[in-house]
KEKE-221592 format. One line per 2 residues: number of its first residue (from 1); their letters; for each residue y, x, z of N, C-alpha, C, CB. Coordinates in Angstrom, 1 decimal, m for minus. Each point is the difference from the previous one (the first is absolute). Glycine has a CB too. Layout:
<recs>
NUM> a> Y/X/Z/Y/X/Z/Y/X/Z/Y/X/Z  ...
</recs>
This chain:
<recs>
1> xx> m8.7/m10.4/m10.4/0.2/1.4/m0.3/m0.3/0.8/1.2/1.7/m0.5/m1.8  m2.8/1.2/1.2/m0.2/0.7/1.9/0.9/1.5/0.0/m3.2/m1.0/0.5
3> xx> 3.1/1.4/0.9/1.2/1.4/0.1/m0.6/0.9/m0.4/1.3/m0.2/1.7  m2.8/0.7/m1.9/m0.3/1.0/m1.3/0.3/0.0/m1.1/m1.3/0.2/0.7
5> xx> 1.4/m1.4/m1.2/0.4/m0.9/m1.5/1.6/1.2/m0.1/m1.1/m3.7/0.4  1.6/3.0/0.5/1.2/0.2/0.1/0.6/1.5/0.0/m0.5/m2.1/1.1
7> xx> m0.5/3.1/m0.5/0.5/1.0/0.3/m0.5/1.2/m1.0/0.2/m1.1/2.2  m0.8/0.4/m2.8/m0.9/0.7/m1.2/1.0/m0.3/m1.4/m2.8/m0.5/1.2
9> xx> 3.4/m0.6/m1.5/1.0/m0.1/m0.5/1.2/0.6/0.4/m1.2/m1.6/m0.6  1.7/1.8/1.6/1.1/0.5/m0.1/0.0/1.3/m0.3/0.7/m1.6/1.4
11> xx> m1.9/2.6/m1.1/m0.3/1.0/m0.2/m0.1/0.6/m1.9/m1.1/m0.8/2.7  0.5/m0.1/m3.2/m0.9/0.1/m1.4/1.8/m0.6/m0.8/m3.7/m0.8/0.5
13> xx> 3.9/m0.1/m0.2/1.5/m0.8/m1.0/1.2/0.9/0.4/m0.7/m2.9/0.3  1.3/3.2/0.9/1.0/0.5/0.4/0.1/1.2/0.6/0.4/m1.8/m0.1
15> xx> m1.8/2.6/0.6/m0.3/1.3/0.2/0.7/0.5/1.2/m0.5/0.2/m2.2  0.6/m1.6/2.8/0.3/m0.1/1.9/m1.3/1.6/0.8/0.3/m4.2/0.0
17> xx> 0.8/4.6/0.6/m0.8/0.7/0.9/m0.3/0.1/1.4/0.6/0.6/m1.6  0.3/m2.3/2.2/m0.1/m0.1/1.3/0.7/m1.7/0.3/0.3/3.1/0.4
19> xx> m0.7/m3.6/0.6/0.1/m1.2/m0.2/0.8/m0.2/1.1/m1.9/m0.5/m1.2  2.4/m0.4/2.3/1.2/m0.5/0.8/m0.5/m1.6/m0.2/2.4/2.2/m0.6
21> xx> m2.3/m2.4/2.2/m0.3/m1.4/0.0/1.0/0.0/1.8/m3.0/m0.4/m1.9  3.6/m1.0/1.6/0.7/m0.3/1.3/m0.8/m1.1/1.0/2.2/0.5/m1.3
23> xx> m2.2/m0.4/2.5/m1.5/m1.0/0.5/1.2/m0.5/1.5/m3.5/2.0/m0.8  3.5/m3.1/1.2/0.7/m0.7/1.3/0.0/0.5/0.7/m0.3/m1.5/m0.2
25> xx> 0.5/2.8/1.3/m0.2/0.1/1.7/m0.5/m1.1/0.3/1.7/1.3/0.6  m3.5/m1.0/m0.4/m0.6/m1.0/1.2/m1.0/m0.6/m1.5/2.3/m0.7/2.6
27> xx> m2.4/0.8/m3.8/m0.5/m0.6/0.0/m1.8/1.2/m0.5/2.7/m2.4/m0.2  m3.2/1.3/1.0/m1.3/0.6/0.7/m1.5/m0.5/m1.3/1.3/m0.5/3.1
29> xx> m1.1/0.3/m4.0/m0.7/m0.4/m1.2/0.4/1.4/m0.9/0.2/m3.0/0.3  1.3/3.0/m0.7/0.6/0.8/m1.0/m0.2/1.8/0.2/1.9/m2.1/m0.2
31> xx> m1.6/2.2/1.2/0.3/1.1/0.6/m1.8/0.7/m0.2/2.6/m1.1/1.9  m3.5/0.8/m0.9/m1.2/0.5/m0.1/m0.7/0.0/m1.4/m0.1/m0.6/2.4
33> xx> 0.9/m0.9/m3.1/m0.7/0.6/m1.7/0.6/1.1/m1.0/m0.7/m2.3/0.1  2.0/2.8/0.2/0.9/0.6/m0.7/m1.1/1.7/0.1/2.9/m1.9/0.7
35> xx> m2.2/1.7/0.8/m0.8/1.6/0.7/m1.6/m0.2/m0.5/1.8/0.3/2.6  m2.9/m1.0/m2.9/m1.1/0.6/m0.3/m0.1/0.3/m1.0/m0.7/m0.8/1.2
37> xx> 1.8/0.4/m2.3/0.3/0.5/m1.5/0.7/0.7/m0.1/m0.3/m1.3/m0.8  0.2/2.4/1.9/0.9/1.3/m0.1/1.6/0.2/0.1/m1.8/0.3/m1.3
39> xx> 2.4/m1.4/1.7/1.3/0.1/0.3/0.6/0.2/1.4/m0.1/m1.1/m1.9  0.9/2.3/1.4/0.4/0.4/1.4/1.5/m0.5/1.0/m1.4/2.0/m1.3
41> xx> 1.5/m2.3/2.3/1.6/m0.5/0.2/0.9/1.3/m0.2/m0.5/m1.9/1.9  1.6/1.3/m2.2/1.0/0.9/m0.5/1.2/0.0/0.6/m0.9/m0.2/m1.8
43> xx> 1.3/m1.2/2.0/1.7/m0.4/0.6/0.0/m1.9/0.5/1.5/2.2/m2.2  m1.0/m2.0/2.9/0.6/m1.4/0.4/1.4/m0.3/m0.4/m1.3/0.1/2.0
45> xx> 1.4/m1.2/m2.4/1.2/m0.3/m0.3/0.2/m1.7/0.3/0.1/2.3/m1.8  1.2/m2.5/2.1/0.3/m1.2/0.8/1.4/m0.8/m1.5/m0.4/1.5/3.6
47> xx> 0.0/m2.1/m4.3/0.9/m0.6/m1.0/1.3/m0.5/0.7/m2.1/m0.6/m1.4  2.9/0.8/0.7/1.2/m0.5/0.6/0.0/m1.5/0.0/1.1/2.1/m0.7
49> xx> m1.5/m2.8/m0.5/m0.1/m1.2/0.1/m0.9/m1.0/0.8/0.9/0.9/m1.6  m1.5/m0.2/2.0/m1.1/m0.4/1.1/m0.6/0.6/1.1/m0.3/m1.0/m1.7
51> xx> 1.2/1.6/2.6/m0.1/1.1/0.5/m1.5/m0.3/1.4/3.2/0.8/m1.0  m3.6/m2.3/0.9/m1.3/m0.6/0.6/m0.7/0.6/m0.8/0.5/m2.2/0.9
53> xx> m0.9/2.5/m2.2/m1.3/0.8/m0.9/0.5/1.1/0.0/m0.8/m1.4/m1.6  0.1/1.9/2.4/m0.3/1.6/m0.3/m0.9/0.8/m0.9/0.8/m0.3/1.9
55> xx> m0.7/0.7/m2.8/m1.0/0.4/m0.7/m0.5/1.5/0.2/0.9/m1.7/m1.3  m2.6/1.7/0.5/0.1/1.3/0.4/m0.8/0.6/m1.1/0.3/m0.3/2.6
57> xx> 0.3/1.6/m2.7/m0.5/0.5/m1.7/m0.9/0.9/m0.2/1.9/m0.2/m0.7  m2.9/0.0/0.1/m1.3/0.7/m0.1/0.2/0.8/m1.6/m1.8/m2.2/1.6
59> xx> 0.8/3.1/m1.6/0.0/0.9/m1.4/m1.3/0.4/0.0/2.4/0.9/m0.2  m2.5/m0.8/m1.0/m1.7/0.5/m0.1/0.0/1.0/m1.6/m1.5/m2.9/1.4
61> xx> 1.0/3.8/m1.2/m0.3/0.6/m1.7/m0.9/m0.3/m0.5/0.7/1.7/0.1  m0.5/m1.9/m1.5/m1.5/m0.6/m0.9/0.1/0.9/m0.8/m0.1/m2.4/m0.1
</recs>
């Protein structure tokens, strides 16, 4: 299922107007593909349960 697939459906079925994706601090694959599909960083956040993953939260409008 590719992430147009994907984002075209969430759009058309549930009439999503913005998407949120969480991506690893550091990881260097995720991150440059998120942002060329328009998502912007938003916040860092450090889970309590694993406070070694830090995540970081992207948003994008569709």
């Amino acid at each position: 299922m590719s992430f147009e697939f994907v984002t075209k459906q969430q759009k058309e079925e549930y009439g999503a107007k913005e998407q949120w994706v969480s991506v690893q601090k550091g990881n260097m694959k995720g991150i440059p593909f998120y942002e060329a599909k328009g998502f912007k960083f938003q916040y860092e956040k450090i889970p309590e349960e694993n406070p070694a993953y830090i995540k970081l939260r992207y948003s994008r409008k569709i």
